[in-house]
Backbone and ligand atoms as CSV (ligand in chain L), in Angstrom:
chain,resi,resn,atom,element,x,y,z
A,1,UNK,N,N,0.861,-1.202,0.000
A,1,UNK,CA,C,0.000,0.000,0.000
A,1,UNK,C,C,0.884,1.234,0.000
A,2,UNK,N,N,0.930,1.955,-0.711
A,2,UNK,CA,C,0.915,2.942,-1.079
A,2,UNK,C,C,1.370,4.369,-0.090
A,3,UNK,N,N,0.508,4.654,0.558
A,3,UNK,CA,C,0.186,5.356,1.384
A,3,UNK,C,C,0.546,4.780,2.848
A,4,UNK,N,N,0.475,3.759,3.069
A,4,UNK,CA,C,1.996,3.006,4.730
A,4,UNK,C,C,3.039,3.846,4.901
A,5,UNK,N,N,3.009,4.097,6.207
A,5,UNK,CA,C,3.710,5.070,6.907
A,5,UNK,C,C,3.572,6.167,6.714
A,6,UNK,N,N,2.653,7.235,5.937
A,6,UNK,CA,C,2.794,8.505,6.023
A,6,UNK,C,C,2.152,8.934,7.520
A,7,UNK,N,N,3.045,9.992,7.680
A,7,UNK,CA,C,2.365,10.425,9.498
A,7,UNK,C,C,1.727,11.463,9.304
A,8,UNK,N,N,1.466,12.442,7.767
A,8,UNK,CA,C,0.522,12.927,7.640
A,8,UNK,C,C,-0.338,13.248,6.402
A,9,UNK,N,N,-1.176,13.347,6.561
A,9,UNK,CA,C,-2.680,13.469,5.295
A,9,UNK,C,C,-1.564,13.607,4.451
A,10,UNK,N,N,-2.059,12.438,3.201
A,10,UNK,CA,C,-0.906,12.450,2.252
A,10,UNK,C,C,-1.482,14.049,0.945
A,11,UNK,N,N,-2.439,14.503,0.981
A,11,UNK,CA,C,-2.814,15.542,0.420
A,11,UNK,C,C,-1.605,16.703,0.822
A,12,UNK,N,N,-1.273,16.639,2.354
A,12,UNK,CA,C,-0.581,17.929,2.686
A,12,UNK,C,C,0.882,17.743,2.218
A,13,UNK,N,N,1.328,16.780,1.328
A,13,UNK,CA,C,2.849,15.892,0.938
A,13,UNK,C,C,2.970,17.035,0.109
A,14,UNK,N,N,4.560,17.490,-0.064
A,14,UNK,CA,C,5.003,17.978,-1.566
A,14,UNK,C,C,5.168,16.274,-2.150
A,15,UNK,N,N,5.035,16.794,-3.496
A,15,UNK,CA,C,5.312,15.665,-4.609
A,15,UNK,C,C,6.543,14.879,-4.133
A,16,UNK,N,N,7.659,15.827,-3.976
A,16,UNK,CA,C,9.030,15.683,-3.794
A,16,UNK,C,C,9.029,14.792,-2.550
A,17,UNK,N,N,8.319,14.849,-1.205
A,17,UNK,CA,C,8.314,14.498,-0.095
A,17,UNK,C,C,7.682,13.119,-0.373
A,18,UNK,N,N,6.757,13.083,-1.231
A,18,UNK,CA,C,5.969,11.880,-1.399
A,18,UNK,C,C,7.500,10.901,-2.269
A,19,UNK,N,N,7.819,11.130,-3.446
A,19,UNK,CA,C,8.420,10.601,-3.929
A,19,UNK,C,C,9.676,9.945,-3.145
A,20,UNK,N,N,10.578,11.188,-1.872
A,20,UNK,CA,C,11.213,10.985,-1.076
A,20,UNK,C,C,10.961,9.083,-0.298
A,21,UNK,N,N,9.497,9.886,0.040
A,21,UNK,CA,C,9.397,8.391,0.795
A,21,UNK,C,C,9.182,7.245,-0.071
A,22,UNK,N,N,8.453,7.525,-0.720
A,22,UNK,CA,C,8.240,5.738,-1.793
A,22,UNK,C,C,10.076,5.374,-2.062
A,23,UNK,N,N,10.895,6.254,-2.239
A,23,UNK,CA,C,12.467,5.999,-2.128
A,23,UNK,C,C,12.895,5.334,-1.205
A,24,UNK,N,N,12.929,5.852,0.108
A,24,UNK,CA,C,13.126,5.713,1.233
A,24,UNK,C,C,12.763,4.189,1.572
A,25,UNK,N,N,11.088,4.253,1.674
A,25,UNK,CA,C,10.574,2.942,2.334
A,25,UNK,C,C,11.035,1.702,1.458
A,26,UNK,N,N,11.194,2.062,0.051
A,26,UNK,CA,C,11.898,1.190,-0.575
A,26,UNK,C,C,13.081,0.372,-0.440
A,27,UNK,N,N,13.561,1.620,-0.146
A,27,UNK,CA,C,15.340,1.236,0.653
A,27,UNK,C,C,15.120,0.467,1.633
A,28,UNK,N,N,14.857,0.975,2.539
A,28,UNK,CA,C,14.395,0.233,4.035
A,28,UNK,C,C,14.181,-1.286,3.715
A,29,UNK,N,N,12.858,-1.556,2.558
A,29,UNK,CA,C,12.618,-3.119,2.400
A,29,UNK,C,C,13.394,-3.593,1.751
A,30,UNK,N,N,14.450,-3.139,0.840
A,30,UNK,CA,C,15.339,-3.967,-0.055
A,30,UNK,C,C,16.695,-4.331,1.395
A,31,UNK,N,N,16.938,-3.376,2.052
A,31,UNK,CA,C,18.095,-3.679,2.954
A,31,UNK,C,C,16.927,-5.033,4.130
A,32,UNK,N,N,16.218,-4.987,4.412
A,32,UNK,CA,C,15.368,-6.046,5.352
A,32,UNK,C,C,15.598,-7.046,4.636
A,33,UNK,N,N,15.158,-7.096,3.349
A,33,UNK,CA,C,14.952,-8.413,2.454
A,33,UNK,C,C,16.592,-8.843,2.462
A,34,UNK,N,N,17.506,-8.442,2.418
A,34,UNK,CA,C,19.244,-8.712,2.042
A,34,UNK,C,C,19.399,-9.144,3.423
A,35,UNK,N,N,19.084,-8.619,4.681
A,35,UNK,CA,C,19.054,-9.501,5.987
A,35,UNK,C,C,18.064,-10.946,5.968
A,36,UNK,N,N,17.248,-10.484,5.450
A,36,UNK,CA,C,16.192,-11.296,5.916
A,36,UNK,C,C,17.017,-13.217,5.008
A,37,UNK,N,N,16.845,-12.917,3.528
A,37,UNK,CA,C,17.516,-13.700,3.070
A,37,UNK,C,C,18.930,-14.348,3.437
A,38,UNK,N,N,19.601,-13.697,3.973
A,38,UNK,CA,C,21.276,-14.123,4.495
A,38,UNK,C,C,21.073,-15.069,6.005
A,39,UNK,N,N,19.864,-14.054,6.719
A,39,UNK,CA,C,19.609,-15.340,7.986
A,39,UNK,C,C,18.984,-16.457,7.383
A,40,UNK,N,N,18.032,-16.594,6.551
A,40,UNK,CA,C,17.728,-17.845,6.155
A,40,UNK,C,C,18.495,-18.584,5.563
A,41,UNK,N,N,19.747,-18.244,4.495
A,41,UNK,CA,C,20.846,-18.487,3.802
A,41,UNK,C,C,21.285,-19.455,5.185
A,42,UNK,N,N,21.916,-18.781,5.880
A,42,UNK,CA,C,22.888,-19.262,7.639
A,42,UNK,C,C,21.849,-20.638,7.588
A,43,UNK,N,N,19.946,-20.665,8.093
A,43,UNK,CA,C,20.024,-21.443,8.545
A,43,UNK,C,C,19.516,-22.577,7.909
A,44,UNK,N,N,19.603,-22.725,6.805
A,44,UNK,CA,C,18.956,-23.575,5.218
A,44,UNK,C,C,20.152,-24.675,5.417
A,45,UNK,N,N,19.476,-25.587,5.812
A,45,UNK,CA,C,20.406,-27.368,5.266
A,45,UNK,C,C,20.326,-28.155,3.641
A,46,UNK,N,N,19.612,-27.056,2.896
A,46,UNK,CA,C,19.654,-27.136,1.759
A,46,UNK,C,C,20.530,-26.958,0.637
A,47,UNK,N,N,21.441,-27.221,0.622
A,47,UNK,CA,C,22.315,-26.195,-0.228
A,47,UNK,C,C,21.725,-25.543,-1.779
A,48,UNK,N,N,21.084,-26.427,-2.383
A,48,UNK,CA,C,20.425,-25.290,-3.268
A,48,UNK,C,C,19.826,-24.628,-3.202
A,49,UNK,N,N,18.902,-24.567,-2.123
A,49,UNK,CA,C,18.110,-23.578,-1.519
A,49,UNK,C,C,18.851,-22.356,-0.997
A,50,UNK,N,N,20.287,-22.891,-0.154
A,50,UNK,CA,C,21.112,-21.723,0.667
A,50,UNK,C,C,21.685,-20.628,-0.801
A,51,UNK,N,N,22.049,-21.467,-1.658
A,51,UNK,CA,C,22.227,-21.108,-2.953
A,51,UNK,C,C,21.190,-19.841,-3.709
A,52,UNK,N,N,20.443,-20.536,-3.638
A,52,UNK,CA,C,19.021,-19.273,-4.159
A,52,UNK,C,C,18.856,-18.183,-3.067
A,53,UNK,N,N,18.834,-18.378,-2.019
A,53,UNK,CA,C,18.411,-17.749,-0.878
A,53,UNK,C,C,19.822,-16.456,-1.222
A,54,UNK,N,N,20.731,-16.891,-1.371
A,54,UNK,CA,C,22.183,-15.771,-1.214
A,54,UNK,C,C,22.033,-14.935,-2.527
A,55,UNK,N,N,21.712,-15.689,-3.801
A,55,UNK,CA,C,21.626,-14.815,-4.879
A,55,UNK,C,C,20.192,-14.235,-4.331
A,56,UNK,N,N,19.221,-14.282,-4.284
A,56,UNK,CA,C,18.277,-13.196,-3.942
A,56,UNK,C,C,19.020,-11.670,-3.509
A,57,UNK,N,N,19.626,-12.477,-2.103
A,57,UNK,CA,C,20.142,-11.185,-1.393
A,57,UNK,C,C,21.243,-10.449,-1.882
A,58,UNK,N,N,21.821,-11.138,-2.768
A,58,UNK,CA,C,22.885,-10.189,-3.702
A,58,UNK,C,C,21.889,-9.128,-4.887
A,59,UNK,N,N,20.639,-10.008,-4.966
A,59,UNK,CA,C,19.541,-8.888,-5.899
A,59,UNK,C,C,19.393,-7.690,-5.355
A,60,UNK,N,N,19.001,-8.300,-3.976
A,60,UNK,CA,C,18.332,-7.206,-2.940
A,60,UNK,C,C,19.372,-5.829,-2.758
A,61,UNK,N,N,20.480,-6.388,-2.737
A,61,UNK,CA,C,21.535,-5.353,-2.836
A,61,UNK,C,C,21.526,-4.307,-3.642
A,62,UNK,N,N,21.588,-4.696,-5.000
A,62,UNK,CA,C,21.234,-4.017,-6.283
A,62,UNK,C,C,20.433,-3.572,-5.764
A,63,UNK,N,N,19.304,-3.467,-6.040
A,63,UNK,CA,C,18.030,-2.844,-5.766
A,63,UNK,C,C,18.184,-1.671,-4.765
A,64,UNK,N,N,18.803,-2.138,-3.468
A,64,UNK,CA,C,18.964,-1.094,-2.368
A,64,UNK,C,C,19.664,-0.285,-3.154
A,65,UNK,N,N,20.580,-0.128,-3.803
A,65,UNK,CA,C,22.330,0.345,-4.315
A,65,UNK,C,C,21.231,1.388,-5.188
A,66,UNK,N,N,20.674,0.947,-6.235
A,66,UNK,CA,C,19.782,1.544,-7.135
A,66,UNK,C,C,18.706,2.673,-6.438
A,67,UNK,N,N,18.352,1.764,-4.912
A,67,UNK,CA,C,17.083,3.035,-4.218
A,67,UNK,C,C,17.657,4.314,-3.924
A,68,UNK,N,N,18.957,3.810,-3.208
A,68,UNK,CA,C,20.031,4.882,-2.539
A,68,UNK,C,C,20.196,6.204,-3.586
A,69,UNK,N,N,21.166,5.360,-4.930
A,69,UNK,CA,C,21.444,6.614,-5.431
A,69,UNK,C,C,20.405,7.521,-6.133
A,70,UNK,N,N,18.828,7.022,-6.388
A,70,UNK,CA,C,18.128,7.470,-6.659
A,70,UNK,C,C,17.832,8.839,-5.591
A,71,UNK,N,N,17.612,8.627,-4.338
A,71,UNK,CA,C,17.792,9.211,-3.107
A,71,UNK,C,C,18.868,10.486,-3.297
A,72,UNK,N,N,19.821,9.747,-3.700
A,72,UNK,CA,C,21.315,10.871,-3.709
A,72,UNK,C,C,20.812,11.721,-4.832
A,73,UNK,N,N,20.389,11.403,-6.057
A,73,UNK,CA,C,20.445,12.202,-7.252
A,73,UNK,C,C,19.554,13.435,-6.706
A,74,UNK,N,N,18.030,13.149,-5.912
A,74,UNK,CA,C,16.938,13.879,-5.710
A,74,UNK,C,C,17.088,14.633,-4.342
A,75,UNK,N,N,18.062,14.305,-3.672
A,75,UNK,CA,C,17.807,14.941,-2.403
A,75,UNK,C,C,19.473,15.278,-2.193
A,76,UNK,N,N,19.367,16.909,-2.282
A,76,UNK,CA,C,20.876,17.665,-1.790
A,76,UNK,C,C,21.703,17.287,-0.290
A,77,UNK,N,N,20.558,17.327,0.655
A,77,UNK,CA,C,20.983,16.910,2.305
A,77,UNK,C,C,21.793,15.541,1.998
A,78,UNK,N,N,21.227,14.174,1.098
A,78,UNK,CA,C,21.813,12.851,1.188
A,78,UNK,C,C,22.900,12.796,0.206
A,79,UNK,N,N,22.666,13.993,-0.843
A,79,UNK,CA,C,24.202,14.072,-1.558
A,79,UNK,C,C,25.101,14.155,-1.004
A,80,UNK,N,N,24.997,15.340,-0.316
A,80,UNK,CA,C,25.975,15.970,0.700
A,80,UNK,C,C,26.495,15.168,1.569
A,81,UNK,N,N,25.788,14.061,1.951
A,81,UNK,CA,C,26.605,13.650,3.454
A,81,UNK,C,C,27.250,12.353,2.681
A,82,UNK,N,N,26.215,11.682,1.848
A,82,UNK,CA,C,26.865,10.640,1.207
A,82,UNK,C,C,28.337,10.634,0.607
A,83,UNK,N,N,28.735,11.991,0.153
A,83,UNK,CA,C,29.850,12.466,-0.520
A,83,UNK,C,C,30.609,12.656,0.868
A,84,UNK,N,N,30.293,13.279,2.100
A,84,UNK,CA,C,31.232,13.117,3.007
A,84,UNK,C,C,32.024,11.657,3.158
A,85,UNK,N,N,30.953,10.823,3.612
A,85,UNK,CA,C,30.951,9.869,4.121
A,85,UNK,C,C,31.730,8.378,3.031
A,86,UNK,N,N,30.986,8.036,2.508
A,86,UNK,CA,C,30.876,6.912,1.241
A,86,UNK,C,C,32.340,7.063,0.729
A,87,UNK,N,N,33.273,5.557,0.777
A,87,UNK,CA,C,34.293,5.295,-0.092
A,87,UNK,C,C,35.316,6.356,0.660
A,88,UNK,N,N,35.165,6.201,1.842
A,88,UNK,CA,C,36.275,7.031,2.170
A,88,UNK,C,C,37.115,5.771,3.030
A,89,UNK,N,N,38.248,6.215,3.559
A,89,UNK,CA,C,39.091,5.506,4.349
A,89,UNK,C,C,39.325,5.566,5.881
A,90,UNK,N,N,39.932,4.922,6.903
A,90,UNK,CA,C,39.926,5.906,8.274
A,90,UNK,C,C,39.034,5.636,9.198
A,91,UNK,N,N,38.764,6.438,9.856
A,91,UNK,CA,C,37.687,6.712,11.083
A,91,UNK,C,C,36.757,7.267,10.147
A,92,UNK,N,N,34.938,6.792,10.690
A,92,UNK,CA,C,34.361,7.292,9.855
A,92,UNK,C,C,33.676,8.365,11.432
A,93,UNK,N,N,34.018,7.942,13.049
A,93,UNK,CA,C,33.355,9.180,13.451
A,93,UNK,C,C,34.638,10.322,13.546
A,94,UNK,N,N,35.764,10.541,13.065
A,94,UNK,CA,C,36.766,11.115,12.513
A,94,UNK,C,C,36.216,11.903,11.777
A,95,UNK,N,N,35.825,11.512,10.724
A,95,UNK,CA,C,35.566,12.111,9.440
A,95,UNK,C,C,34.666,13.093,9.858
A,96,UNK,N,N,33.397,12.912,10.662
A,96,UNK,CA,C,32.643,13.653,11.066
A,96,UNK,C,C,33.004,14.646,11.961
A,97,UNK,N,N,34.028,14.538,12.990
A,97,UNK,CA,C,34.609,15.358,14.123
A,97,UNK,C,C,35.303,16.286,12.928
A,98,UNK,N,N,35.879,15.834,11.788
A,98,UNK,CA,C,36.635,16.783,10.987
A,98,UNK,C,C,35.756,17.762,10.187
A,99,UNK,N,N,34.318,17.033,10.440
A,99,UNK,CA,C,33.776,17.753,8.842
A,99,UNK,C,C,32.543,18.765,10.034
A,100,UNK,N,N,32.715,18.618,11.211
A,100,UNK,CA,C,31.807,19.196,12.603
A,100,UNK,C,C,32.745,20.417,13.208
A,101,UNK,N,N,33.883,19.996,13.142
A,101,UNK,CA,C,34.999,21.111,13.840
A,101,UNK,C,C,35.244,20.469,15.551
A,102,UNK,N,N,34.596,19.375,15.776
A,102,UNK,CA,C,34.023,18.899,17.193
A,102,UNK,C,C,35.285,17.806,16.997
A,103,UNK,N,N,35.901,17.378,18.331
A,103,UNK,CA,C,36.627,16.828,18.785
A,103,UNK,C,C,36.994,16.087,19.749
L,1,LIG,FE,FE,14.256,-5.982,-4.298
């Protein structure tokens, strides 16, 4: 459904806010589904099954990877931090004490 989780009258949404979330909640279920599949992966005595179960969650990945940067392209705040953050090296609460002035 569609309309799950909004906390308010989806009439009062910008477009942008609406779209935000169908992004968002998306993300959220593709990263659940990549857990969800890997614990069943662990506890499957099947091996072709553990087999299917792991490629799913390598799908699920994609998919998240795909929600994310969709996220990044549309929203400046998740550019921004993603570009702090993402593919860097180090301390990542470092990075933040550096990019905060806080120490
Ligand atoms: Fe998916």
């Amino acid at each position: 459904m569609s309309s799950e989780g909004l906390h308010v009258p989806r009439e009062k949404l910008k477009a942008k806010t609406l779209n935000l979330h169908y992004a968002i909640s998306s993300l959220i279920e593709e990263l659940e589904a990549v857990d969800w599949y890997r614990q069943r992966a662990d506890d499957c005595d099947d091996e072709e099954l553990r087999k299917i179960l792991l490629h799913n969650a390598h799908e699920e990945i994609e998919h998240a990877a795909m929600a994310l940067e969709w996220i990044r392209r549309n929203d400046s705040e998740f550019d921004d931090q993603l570009k702090e953050y993402l593919f860097t090296e180090g301390s990542i609460t470092g990075k933040e004490e550096e990019a905060t002035g806080k120490g």
